[in-house]
MARMI-479481 format. One line per field, with one value per atom (N, C-alpha, C, O, CB): x, y, z; chain; atom name; residue in three letters. Coordinates in nm, 2 decimals. Glycine has a CB too. Example, Ala and Ser with C-alpha at 12.3 -4.5 7.8 and 13.67 -1.06 7.14 Angstrom:
X = 1.32/1.23/1.32/1.42/1.13/1.28/1.37/1.29/1.34/1.41
Y = -0.57/-0.45/-0.33/-0.33/-0.45/-0.22/-0.11/0.00/0.11/-0.06
Z = 0.78/0.78/0.78/0.85/0.90/0.71/0.71/0.79/0.80/0.57
c = A/A/A/A/A/A/A/A/A/A
a = N/CA/C/O/CB/N/CA/C/O/CB
r = ALA/ALA/ALA/ALA/ALA/SER/SER/SER/SER/SER
END
This chain:
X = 0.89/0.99/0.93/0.87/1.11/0.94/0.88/0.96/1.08/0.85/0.89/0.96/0.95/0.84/0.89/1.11/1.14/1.18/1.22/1.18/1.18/1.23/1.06/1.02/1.38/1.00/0.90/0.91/0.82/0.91/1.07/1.10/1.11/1.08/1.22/1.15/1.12/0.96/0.95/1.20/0.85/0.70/0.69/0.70/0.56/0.68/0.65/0.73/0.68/0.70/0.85/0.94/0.89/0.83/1.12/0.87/0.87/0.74/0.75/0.88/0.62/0.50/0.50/0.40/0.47/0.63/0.62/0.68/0.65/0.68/0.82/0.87/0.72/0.70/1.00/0.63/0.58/0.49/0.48/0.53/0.42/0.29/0.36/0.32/0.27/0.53/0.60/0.57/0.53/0.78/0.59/0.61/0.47/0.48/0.64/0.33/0.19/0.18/0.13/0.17/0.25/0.22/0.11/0.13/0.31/0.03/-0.12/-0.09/-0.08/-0.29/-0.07/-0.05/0.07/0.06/-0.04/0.19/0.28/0.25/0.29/0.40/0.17/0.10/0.04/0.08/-0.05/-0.08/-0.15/-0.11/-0.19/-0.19/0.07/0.11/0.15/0.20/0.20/0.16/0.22/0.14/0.18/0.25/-0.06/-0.15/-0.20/-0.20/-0.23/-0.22/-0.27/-0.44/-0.49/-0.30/-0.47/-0.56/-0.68/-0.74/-0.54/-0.71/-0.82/-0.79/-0.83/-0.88/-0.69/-0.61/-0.78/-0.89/-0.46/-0.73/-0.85/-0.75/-0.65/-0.92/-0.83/-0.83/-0.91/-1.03/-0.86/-0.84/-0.95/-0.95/-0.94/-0.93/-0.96/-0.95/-0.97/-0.88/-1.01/-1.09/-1.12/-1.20/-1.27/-1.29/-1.16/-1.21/-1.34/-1.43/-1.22/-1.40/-1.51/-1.50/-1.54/-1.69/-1.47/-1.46/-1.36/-1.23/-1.43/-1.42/-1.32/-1.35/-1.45/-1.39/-1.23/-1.26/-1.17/-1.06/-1.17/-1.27/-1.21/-1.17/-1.23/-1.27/-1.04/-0.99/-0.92/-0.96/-1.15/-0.84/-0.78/-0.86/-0.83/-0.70/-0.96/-1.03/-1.07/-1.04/-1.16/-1.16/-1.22/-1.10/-1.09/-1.28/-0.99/-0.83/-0.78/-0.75/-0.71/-0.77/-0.73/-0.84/-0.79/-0.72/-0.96/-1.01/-1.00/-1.02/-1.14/-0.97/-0.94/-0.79/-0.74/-0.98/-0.73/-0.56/-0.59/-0.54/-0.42/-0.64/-0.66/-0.74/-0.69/-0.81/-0.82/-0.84/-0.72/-0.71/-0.95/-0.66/-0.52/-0.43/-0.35/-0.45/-0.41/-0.30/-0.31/-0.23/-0.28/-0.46/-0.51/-0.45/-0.41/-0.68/-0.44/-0.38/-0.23/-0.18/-0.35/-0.18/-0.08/0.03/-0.04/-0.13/0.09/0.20/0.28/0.28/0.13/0.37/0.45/0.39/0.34/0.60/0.41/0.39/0.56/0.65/0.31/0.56/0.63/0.60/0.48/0.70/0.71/0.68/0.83/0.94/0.62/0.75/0.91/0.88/0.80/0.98/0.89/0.92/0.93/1.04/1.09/0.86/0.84/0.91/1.03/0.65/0.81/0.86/0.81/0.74/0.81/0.88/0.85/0.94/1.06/0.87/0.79/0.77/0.74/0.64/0.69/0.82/0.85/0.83/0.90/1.07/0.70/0.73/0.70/0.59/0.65/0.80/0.75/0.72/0.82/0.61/0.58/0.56/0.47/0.42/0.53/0.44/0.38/0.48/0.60/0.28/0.44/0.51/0.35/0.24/0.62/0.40/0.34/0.39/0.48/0.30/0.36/0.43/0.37/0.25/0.47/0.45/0.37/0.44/0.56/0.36/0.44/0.47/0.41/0.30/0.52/0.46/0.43/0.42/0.53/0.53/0.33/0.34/0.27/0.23/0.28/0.25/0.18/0.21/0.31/0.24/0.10/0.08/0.05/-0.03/-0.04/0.14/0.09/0.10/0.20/0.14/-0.04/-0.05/-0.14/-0.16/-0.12/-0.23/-0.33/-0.39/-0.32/-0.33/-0.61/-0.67/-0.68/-0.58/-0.76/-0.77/-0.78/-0.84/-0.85/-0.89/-0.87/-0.93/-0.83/-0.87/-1.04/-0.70/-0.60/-0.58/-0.50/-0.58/-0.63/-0.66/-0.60/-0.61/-0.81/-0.52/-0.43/-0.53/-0.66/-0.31/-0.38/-0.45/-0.33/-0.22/-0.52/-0.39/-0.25/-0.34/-0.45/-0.16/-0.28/-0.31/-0.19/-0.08/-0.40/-0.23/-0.13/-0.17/-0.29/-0.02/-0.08/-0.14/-0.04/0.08/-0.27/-0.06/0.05/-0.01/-0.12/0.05/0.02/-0.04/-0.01/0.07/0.02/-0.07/-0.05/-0.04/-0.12/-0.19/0.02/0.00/0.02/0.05/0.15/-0.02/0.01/0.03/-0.04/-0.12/0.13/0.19/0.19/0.14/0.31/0.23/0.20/0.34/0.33/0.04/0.45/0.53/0.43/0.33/0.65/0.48/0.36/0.45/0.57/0.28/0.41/0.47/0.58/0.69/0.32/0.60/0.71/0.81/0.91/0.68/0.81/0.90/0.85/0.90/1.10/0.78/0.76/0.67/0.56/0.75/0.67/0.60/0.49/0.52/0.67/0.37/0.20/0.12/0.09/0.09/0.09/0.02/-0.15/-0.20/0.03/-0.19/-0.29/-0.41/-0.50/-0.27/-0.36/-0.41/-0.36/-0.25/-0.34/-0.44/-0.38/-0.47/-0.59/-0.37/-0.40/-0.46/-0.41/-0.35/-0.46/-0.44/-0.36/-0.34/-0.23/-0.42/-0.48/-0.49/-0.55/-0.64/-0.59/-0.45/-0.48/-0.34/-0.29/-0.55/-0.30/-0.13/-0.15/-0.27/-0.05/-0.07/-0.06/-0.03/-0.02/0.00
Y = 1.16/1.15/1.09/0.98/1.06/1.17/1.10/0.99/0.97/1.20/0.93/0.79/0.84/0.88/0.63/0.83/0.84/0.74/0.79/0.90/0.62/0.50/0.40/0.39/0.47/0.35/0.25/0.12/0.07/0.21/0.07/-0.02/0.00/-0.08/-0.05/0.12/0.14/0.18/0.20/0.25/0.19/0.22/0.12/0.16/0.21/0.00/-0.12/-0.09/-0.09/-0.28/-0.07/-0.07/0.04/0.01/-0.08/0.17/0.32/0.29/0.31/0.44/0.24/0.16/0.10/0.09/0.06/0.05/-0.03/0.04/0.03/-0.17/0.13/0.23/0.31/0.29/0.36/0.39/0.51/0.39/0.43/0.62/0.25/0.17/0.18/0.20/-0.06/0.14/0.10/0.22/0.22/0.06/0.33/0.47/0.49/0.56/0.58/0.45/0.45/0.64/0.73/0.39/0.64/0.78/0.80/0.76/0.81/0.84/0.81/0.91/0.87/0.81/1.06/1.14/1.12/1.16/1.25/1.05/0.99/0.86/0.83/0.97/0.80/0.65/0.73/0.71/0.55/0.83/0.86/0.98/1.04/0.91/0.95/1.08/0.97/1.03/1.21/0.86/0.75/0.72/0.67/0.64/0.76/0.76/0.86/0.97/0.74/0.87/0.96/1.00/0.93/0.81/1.13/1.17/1.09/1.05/1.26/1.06/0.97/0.79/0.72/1.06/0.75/0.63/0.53/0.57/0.64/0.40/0.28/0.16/0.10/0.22/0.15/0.05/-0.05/-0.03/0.09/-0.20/-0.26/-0.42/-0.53/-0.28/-0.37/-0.50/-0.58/-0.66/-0.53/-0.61/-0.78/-0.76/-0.66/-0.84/-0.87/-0.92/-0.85/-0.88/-1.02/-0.77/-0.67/-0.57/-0.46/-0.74/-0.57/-0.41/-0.30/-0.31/-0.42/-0.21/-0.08/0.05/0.11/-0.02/0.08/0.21/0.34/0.32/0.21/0.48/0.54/0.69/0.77/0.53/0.69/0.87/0.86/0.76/1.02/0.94/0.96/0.97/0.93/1.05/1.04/1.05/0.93/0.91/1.14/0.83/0.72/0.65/0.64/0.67/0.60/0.52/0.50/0.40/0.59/0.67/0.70/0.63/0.56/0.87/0.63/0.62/0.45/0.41/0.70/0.38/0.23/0.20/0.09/0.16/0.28/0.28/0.34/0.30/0.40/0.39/0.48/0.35/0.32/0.64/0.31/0.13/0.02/-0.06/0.03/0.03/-0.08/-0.03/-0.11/-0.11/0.08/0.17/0.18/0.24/0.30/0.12/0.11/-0.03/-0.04/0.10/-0.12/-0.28/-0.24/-0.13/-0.38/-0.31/-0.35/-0.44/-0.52/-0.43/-0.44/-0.54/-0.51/-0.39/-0.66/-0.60/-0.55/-0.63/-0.74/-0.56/-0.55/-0.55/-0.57/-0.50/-0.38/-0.71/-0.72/-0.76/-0.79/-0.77/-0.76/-0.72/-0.74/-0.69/-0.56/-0.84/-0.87/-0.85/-0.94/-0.97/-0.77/-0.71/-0.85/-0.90/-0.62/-0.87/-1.01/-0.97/-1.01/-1.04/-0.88/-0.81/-0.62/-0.56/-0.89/-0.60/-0.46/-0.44/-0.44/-0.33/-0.41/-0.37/-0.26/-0.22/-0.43/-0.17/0.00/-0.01/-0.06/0.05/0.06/0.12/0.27/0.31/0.06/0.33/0.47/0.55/0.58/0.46/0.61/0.62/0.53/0.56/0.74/0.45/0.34/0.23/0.22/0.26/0.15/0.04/-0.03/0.01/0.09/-0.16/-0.26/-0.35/-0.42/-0.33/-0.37/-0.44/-0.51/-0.49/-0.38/-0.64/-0.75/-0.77/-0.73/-0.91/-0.80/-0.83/-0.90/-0.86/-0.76/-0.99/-1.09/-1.03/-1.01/-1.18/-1.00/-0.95/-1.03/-1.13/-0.81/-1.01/-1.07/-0.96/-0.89/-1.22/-0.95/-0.89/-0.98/-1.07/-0.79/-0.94/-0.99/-0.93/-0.88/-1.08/-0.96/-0.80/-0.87/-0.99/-0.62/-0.74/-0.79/-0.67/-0.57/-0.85/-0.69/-0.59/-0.49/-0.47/-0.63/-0.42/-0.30/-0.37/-0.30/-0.17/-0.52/-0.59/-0.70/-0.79/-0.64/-0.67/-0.75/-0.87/-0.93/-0.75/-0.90/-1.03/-1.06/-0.98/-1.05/-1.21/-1.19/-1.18/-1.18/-1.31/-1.16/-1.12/-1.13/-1.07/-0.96/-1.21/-1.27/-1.27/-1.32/-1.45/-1.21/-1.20/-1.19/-1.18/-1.11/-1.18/-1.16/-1.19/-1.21/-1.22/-1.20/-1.22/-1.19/-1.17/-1.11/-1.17/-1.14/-0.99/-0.98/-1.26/-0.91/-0.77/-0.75/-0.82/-0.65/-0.66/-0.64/-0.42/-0.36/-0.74/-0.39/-0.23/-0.20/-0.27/-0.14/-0.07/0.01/0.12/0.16/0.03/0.16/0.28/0.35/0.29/0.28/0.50/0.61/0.71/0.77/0.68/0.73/0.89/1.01/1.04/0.92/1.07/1.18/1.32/1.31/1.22/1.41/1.60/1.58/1.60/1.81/1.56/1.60/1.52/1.56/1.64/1.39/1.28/1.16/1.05/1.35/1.20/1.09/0.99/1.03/1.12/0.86/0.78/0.72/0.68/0.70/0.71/0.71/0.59/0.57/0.84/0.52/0.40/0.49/0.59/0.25/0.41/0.45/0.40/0.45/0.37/0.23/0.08/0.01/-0.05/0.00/0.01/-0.11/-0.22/-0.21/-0.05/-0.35/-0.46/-0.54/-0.64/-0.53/-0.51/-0.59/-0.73/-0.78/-0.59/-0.81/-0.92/-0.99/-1.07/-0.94/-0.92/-0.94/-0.98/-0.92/-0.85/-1.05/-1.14/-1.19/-1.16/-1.26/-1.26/-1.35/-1.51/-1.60/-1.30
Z = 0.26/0.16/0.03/0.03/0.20/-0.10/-0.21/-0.26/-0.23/-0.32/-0.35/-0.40/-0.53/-0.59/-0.36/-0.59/-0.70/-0.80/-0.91/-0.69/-0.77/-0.80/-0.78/-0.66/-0.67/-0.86/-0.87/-0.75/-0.67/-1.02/-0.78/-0.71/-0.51/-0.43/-0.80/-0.49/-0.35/-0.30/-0.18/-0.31/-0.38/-0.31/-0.21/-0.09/-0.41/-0.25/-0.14/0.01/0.13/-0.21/-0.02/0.12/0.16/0.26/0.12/0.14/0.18/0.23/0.35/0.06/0.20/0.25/0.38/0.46/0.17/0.39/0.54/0.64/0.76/0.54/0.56/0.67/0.73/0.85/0.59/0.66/0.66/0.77/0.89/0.50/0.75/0.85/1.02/1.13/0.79/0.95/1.08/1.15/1.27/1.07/1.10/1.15/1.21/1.32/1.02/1.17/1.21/1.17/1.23/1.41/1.01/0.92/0.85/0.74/0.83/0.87/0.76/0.69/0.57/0.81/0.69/0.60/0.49/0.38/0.68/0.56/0.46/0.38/0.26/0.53/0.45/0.36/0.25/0.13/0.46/0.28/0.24/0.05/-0.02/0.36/0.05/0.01/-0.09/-0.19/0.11/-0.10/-0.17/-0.28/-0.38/-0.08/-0.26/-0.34/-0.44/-0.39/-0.27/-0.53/-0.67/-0.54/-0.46/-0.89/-0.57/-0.55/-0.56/-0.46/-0.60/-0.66/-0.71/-0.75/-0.85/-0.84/-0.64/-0.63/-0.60/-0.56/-0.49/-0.62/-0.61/-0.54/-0.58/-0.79/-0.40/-0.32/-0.35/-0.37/-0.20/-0.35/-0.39/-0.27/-0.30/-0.57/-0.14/-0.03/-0.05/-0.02/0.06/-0.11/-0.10/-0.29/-0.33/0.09/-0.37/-0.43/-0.48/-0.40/-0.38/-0.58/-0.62/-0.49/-0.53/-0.63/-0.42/-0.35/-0.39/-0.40/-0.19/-0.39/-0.45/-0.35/-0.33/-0.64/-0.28/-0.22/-0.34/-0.39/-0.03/-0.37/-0.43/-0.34/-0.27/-0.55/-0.40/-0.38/-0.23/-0.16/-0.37/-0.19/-0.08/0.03/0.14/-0.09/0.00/0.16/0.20/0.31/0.18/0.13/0.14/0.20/0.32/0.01/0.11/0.15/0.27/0.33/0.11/0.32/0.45/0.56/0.65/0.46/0.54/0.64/0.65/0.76/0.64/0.58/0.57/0.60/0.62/0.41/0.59/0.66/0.80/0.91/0.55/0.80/0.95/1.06/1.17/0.93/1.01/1.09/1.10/1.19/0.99/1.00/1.01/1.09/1.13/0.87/1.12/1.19/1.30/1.38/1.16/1.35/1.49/1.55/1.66/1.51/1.47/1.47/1.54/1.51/1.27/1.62/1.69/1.59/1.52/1.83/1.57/1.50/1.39/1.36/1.44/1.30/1.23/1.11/1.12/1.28/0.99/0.84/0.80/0.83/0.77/0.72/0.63/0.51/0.48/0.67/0.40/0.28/0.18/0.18/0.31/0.11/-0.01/-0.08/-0.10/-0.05/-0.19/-0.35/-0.43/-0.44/-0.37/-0.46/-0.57/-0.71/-0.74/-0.60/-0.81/-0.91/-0.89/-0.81/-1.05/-0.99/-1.06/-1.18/-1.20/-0.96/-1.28/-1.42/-1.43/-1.36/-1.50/-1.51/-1.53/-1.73/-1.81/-1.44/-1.73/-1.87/-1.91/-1.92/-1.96/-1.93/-1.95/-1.83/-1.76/-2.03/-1.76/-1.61/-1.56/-1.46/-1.56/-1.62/-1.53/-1.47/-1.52/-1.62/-1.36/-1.29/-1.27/-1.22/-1.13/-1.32/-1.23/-1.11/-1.16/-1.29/-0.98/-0.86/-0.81/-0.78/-0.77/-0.76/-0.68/-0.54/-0.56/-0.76/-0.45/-0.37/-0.24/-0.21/-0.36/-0.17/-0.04/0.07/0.13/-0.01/0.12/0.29/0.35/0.30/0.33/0.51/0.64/0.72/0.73/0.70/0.78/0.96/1.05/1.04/0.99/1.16/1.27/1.40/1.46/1.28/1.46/1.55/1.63/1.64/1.45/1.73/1.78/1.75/1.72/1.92/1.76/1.74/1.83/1.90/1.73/1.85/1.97/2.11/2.22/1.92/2.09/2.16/2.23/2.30/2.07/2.20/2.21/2.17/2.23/2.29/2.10/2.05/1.90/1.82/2.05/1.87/1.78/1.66/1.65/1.77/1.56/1.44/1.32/1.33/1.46/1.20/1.11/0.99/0.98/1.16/0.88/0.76/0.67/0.71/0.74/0.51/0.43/0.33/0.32/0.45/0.22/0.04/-0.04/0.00/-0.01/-0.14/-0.24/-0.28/-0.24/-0.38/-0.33/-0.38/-0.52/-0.57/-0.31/-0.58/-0.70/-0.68/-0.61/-0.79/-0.73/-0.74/-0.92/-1.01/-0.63/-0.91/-1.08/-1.00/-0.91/-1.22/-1.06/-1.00/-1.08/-1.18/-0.94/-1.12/-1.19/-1.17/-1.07/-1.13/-1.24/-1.22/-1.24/-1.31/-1.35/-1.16/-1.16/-1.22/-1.20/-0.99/-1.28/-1.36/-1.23/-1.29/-1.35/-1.10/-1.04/-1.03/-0.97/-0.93/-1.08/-1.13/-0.97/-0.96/-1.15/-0.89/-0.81/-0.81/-0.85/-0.73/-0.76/-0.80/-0.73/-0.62/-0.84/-0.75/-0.67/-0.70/-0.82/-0.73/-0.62/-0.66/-0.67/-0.60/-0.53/-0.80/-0.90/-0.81/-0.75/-1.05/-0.83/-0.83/-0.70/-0.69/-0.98/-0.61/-0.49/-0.47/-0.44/-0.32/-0.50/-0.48/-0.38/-0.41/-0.57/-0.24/-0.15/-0.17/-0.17/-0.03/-0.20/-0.18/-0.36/-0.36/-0.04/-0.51/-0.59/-0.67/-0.76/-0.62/-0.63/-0.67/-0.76/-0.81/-0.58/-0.83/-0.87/-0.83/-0.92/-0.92
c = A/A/A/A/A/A/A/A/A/A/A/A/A/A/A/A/A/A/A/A/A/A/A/A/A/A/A/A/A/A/A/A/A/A/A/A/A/A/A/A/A/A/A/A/A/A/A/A/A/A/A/A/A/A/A/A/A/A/A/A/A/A/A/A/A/A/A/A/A/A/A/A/A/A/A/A/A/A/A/A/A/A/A/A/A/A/A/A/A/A/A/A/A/A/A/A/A/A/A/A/A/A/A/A/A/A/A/A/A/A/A/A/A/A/A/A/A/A/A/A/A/A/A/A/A/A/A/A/A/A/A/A/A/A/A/A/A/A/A/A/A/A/A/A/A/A/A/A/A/A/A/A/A/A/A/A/A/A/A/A/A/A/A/A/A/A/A/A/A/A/A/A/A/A/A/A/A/A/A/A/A/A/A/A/A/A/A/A/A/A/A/A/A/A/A/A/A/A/A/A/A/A/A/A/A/A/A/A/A/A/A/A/A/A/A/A/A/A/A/A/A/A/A/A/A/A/A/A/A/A/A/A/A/A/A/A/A/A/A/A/A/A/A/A/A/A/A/A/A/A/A/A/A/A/A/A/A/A/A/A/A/A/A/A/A/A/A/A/A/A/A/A/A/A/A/A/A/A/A/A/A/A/A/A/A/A/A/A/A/A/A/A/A/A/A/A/A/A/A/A/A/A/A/A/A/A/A/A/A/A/A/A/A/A/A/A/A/A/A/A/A/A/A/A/A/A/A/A/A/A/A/A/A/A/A/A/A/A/A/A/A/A/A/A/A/A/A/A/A/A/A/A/A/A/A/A/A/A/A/A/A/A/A/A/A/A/A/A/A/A/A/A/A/A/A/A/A/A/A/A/A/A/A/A/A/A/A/A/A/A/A/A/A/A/A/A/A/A/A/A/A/A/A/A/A/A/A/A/A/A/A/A/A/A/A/A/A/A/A/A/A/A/A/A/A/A/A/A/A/A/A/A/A/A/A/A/A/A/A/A/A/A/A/A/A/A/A/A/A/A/A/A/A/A/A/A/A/A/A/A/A/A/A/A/A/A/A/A/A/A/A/A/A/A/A/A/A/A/A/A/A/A/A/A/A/A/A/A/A/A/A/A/A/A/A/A/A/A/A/A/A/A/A/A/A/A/A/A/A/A/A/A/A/A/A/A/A/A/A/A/A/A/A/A/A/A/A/A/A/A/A/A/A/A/A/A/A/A/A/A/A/A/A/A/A/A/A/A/A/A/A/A/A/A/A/A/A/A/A/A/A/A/A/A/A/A/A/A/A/A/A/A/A/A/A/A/A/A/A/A/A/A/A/A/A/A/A/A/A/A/A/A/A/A/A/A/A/A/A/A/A/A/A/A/A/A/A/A/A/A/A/A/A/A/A/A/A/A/A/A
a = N/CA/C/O/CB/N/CA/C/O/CB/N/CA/C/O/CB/N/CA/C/O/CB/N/CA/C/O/CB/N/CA/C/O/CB/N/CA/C/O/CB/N/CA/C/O/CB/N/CA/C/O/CB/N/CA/C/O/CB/N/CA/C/O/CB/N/CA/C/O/CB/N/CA/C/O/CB/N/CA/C/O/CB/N/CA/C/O/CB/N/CA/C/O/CB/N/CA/C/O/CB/N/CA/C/O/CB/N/CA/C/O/CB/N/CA/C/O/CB/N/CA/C/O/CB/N/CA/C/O/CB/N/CA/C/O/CB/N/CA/C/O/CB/N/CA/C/O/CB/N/CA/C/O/CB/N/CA/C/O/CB/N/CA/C/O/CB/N/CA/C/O/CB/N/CA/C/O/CB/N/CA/C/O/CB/N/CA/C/O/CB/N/CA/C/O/CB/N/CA/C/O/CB/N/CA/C/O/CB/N/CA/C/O/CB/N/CA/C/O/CB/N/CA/C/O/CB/N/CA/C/O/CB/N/CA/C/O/CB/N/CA/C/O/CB/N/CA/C/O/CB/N/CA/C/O/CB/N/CA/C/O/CB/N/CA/C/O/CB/N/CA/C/O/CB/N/CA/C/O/CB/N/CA/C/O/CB/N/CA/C/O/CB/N/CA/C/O/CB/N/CA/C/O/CB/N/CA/C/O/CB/N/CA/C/O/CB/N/CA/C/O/CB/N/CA/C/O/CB/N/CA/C/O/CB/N/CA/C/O/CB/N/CA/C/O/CB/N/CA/C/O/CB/N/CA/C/O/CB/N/CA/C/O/CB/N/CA/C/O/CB/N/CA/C/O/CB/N/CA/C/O/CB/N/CA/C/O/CB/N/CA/C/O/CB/N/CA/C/O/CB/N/CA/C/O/CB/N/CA/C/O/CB/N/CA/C/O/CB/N/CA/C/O/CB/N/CA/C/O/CB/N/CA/C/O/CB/N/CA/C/O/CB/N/CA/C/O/CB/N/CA/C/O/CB/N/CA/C/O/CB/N/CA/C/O/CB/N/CA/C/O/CB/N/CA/C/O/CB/N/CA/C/O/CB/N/CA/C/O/CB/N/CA/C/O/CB/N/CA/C/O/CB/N/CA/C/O/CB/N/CA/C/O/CB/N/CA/C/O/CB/N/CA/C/O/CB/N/CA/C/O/CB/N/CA/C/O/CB/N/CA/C/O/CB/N/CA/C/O/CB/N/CA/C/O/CB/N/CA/C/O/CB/N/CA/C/O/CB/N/CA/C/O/CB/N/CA/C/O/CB/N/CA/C/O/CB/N/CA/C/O/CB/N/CA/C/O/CB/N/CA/C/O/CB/N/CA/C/O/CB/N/CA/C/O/CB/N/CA/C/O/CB/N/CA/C/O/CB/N/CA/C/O/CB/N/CA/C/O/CB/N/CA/C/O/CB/N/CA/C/O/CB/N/CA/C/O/CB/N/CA/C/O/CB/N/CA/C/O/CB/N/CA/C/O/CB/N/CA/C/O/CB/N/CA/C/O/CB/N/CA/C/O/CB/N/CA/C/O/CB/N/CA/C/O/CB/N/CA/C/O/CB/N/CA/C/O/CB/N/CA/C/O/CB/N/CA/C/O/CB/N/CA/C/O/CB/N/CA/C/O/CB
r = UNK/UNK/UNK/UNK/UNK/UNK/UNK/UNK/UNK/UNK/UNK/UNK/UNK/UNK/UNK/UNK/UNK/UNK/UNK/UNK/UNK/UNK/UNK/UNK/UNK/UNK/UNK/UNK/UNK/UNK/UNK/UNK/UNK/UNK/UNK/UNK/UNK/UNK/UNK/UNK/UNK/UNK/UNK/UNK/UNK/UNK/UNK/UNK/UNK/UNK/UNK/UNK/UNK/UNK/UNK/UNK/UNK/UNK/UNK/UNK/UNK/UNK/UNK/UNK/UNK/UNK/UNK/UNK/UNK/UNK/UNK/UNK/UNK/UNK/UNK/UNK/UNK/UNK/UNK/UNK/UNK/UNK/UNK/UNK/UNK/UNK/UNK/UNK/UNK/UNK/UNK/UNK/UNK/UNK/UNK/UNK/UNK/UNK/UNK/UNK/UNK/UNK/UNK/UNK/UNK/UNK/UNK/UNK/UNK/UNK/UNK/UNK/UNK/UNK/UNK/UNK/UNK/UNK/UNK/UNK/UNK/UNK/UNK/UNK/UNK/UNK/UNK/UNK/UNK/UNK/UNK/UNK/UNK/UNK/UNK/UNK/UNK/UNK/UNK/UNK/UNK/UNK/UNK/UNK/UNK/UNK/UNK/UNK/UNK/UNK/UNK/UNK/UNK/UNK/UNK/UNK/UNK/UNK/UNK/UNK/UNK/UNK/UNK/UNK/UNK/UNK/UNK/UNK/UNK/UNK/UNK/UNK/UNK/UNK/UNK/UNK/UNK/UNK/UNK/UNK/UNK/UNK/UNK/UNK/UNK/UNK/UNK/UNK/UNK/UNK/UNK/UNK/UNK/UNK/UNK/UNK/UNK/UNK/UNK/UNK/UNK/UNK/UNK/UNK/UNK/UNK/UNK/UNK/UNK/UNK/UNK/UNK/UNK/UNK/UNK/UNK/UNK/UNK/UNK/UNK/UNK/UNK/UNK/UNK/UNK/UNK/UNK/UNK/UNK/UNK/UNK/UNK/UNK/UNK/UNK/UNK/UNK/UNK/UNK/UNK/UNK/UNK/UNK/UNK/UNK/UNK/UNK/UNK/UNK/UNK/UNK/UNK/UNK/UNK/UNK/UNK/UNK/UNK/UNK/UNK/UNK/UNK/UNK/UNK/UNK/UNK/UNK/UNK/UNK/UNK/UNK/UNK/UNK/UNK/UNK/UNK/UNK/UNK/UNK/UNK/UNK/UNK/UNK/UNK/UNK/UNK/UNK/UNK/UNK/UNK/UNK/UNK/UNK/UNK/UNK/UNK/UNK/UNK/UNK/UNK/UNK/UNK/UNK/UNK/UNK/UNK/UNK/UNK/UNK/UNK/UNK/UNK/UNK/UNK/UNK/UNK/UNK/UNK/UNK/UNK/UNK/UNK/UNK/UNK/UNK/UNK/UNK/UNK/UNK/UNK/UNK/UNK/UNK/UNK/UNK/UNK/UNK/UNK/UNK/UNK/UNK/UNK/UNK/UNK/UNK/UNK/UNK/UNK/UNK/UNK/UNK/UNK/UNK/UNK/UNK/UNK/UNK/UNK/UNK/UNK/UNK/UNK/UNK/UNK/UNK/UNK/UNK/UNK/UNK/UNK/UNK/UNK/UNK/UNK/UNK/UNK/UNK/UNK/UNK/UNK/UNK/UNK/UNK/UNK/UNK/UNK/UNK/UNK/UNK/UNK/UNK/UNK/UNK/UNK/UNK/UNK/UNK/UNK/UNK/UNK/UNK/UNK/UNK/UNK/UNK/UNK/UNK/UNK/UNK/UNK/UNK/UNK/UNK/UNK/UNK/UNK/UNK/UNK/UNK/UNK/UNK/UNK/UNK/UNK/UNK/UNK/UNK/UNK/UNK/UNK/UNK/UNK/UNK/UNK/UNK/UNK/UNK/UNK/UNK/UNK/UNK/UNK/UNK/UNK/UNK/UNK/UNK/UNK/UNK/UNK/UNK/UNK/UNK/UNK/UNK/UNK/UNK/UNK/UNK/UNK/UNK/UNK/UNK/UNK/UNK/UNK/UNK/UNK/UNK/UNK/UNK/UNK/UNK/UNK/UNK/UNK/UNK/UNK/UNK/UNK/UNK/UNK/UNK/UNK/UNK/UNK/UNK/UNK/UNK/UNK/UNK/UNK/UNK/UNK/UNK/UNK/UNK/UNK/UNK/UNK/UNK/UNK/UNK/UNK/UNK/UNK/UNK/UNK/UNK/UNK/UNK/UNK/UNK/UNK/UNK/UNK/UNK/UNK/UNK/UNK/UNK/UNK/UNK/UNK/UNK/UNK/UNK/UNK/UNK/UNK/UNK/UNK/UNK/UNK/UNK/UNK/UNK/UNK/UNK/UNK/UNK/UNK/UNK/UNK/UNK/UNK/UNK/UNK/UNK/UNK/UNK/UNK/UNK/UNK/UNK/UNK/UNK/UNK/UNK/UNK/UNK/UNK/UNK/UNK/UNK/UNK/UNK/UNK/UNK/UNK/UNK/UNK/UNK/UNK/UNK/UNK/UNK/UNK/UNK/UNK/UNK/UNK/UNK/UNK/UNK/UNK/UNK/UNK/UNK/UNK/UNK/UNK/UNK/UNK/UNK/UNK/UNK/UNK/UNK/UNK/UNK/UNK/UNK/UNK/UNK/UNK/UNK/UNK/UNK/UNK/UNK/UNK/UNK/UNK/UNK/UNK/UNK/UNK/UNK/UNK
END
């Protein structure tokens, strides 16, 4: 389901993880979208993305996720929001993270909206 509203990406994000959808995660990104994990690391473009969501989707547990803000100008959005996982690895063994995020999102010619920019762990 595309997101046509800026303010639903984040939630549609956690439906599509809950769902363990990588092609629909995956559909939420601009072609040549930038992951950026940790602090100076940058994964670029969808193939690269996927294959770093395709490791998290192996994780056992539930992703939540609160909408902090979103700033809409024109077709850009900027978004922050709070999440945590908590799961175990493929090793069964727990596993708890979280951060604040930062996204830039993009309207795209078909009016739906694509994160550009993912900063999991780049909040404020």
């Amino acid at each position: 389901m595309p997101v046509s509203d800026p303010r639903r990406l984040n939630e549609r994000y956690n439906e599509l993880f809950a769902a363990r959808d990588l092609d629909g995660l995956m559909a939420l990104y601009e072609e040549d979208a930038v992951l950026c994990p940790a602090p100076g690391r940058e994964i670029r473009g969808r193939a690269e993305i996927s294959k770093r969501l395709a490791s998290l989707l192996a994780l056992t547990g539930v992703l939540e996720a609160s909408e902090q803000s979103c700033v809409a100008f024109g077709d850009c959005a900027l978004l922050h929001a709070r999440w945590r996982f908590v799961g175990t690895n493929g090793e069964g063994k727990p596993v708890a993270f979280g951060g604040v995020s930062s996204k830039l999102a993009r309207r795209g010619p078909d009016g739906n909206w694509r994160t550009v920019i993912d900063m999991p762990t780049g909040g404020v």
